[in-house]
N, C-alpha and C positions, 0 to 999 in steps of 0.2 A: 370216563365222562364224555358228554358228546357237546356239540355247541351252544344247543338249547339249557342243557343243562347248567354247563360255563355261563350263558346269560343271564339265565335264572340267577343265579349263585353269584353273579357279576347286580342284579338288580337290587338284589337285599341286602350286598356289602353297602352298595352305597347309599342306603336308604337307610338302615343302619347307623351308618357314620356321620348321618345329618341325626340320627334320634328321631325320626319319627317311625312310627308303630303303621302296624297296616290299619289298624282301625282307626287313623286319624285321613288315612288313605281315602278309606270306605264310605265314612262316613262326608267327606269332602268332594268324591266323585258319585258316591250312590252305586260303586259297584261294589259286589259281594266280596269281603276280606279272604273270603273262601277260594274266589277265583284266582285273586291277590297272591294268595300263599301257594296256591299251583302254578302259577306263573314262576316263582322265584325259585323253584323245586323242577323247572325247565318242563312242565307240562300246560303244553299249551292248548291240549283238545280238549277243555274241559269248558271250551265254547267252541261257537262256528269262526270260522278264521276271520270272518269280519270283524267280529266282536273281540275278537282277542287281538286285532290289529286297535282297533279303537280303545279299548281298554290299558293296551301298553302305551298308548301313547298317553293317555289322561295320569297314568301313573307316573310316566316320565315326567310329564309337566309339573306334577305336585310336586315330585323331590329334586327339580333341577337340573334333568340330567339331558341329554341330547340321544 
């Protein structure tokens, strides 16, 4: 495994262990669950890296996390 990935897999335990679904994610930030679920699977080019920087963080803020 590599870091990204670690994080990825580090995103969805704790998001997980709150109970919430990525589609409650999706639907509360308006990004695609699609992107959501690559993120947590430690890929993150499946936007431009601004969006994936702003997207990880609106995720972070929904489930609590720093």
């Amino acid at each position: 495994m590599n870091n990204l990935t670690d994080f990825g897999s580090a995103l969805k335990k704790n998001r997980e262990a709150k109970k919430i679904t990525l589609n409650e994610i999706s639907a509360f930030t308006k990004i695609d669950a699609r992107f959501l679920e690559s993120f947590e699977q430690g890929n993150f080019e499946v936007v431009p890296l601004v969006y994936a920087r702003l997207f990880l963080r609106e995720y972070s803020k929904y489930i609590d996390e720093d």
